[in-house]
NUTOR-949931 format. One line per field, with one value per residue (C-alpha): residue in one letter; z, x, y; residue number from 1. Coordinates in nm, 4 decimals. Last residue first. Example, Ala and Ser with C-alpha at 12.3 -4.5 7.8 and 13.67 -1.06 7.14 Angstrom:
NUTOR-949931
res	[S:A] $
c3	[0.7140:0.7800] $
c1	[1.3670:1.2300] $
c2	[-0.1060:-0.4500] $
n	[2:1] $
This chain:
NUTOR-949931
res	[X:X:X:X:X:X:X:X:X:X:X:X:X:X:X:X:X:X:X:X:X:X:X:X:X:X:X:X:X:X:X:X:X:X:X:X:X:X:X:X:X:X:X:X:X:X:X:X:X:X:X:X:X:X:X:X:X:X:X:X:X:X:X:X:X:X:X:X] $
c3	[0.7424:1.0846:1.2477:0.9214:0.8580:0.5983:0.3214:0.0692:-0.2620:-0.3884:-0.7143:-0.8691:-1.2540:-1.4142:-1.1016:-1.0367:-0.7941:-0.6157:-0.4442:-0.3855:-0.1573:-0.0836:0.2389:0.2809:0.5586:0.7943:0.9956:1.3859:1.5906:1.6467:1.2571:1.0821:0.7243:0.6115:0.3153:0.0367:-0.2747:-0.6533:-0.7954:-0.5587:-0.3092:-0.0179:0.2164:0.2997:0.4667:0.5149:0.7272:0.6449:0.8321:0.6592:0.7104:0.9911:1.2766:1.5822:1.8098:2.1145:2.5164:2.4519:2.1015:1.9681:1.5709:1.5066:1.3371:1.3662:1.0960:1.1394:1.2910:1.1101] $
c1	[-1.0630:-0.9111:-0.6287:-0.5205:-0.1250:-0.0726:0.1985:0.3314:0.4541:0.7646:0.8278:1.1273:1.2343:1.1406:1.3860:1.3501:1.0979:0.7743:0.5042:0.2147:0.0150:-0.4198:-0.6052:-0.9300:-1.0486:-0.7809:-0.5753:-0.6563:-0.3979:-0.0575:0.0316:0.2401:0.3354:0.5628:0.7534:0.8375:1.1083:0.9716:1.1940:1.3621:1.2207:1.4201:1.1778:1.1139:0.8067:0.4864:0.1943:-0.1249:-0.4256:-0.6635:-0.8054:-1.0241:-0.9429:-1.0360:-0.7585:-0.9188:-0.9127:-0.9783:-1.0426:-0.7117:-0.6365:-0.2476:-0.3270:0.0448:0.1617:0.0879:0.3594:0.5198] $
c2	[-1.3944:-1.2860:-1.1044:-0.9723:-1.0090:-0.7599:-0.8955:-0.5890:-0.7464:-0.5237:-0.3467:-0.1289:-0.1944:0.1296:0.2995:0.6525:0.5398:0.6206:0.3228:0.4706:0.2442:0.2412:0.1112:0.0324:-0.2026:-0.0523:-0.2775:-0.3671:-0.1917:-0.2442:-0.3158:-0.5844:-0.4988:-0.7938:-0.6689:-0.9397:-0.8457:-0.9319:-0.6297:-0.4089:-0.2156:-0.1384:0.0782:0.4226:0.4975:0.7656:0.6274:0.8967:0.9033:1.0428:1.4153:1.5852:1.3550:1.6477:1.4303:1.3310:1.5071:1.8621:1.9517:1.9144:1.9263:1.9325:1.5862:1.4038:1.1972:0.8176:0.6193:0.3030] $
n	[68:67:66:65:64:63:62:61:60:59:58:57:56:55:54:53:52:51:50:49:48:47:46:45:44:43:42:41:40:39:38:37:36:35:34:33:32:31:30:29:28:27:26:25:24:23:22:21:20:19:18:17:16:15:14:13:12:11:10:9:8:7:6:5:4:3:2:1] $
């Protein structure tokens, strides 16, 4: 997953004036697993939205921190 792009340059870093944001599609039927592995060291807070026609649609996310 790539974060959107943050059109704010000021030289050599990103200006980082909003949240990152990591849009996706995935399958999500009821009770299915998704392993979310990240490059970088995950976030401490992080928040899903999960949006379906379906009533029925769920899915357990599984982050792999790098320690307790």
């Amino acid at each position: 997953m790539n974060s959107m792009m943050d059109h704010t340059w000021d030289g050599f870093y990103a200006g980082q004036i909003r949240l990152s944001r990591f849009p996706g599609i995935i399958n999500a039927k009821p009770k299915s697993v998704h392993w979310l592995n990240m490059t970088g060291t995950p976030a401490k807070k992080m928040r899903f939205k999960l949006s379906s026609i379906s009533k029925t649609a769920g899915v357990i996310i599984k982050i792999p921190y790098p320690g307790a």
